[in-house]
C-alpha positions as CSV (number, residue, x, y, z in Angstrom):
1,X,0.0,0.0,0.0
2,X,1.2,3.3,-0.8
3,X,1.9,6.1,1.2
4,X,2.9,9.8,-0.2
5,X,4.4,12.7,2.8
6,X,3.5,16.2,1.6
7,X,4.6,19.4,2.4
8,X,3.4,22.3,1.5
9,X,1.6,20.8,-1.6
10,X,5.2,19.1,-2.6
11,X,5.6,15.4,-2.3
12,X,8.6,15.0,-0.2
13,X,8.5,10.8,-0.2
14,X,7.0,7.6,-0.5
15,X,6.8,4.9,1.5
16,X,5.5,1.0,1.0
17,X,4.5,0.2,4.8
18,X,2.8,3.2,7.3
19,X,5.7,2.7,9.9
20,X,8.5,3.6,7.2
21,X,6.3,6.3,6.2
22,X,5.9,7.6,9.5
23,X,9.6,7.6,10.5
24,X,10.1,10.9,8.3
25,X,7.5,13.2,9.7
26,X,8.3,12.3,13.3
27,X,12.2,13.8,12.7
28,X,10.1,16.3,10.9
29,X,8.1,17.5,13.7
30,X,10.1,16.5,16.6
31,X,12.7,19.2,14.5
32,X,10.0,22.0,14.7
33,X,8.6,21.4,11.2
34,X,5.4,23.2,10.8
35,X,2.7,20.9,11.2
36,X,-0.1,22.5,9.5
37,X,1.9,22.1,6.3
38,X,2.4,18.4,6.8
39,X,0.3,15.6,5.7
40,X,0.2,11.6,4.8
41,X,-1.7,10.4,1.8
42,X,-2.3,6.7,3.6
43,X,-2.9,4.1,1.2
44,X,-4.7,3.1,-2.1
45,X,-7.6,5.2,-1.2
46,X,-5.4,8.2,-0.6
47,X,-7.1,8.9,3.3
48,X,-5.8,11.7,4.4
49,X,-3.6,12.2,7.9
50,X,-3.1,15.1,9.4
51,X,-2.9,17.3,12.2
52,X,-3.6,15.6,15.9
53,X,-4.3,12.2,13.9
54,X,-1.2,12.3,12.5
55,X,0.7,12.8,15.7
56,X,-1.5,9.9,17.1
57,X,-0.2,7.6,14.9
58,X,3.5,8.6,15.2
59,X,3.2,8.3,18.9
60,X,1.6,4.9,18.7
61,X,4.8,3.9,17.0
62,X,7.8,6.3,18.1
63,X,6.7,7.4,21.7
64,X,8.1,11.1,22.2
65,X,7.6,13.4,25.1
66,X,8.7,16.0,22.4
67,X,5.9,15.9,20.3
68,X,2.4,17.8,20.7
69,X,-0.8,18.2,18.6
């Protein structure tokens, strides 16, 4: 399943498995990285992930005291 990180409307990667793909934006925003201007295209029906649901999932799989929603 494919997984596309955006940046300000730029594609930045793309990942095969949600834990790869997730790796990125965590140095992303654990490095101050805006995150209204970050997002996750998750999958073959492109969902969406942003925002606090985006940090949820990051969390789930990289527990930081660094980062906030």
């Amino acid at each position: 399943m494919p997984y596309v990180l955006w940046g300000d409307r730029d594609a930045i990667a793309e990942f095969e498995d949600e834990a790869e793909a997730l790796s990125l934006p965590r140095q992303l925003l654990e490095d101050s990285f805006p995150l209204a201007e970050l997002w996750l295209d998750a999958g073959d029906d492109a969902d969406i992930i942003r925002g606090a649901e985006l940090v949820r999932r990051i969390r789930a799989l990289y527990p930081s005291t660094r980062l906030s929603a």
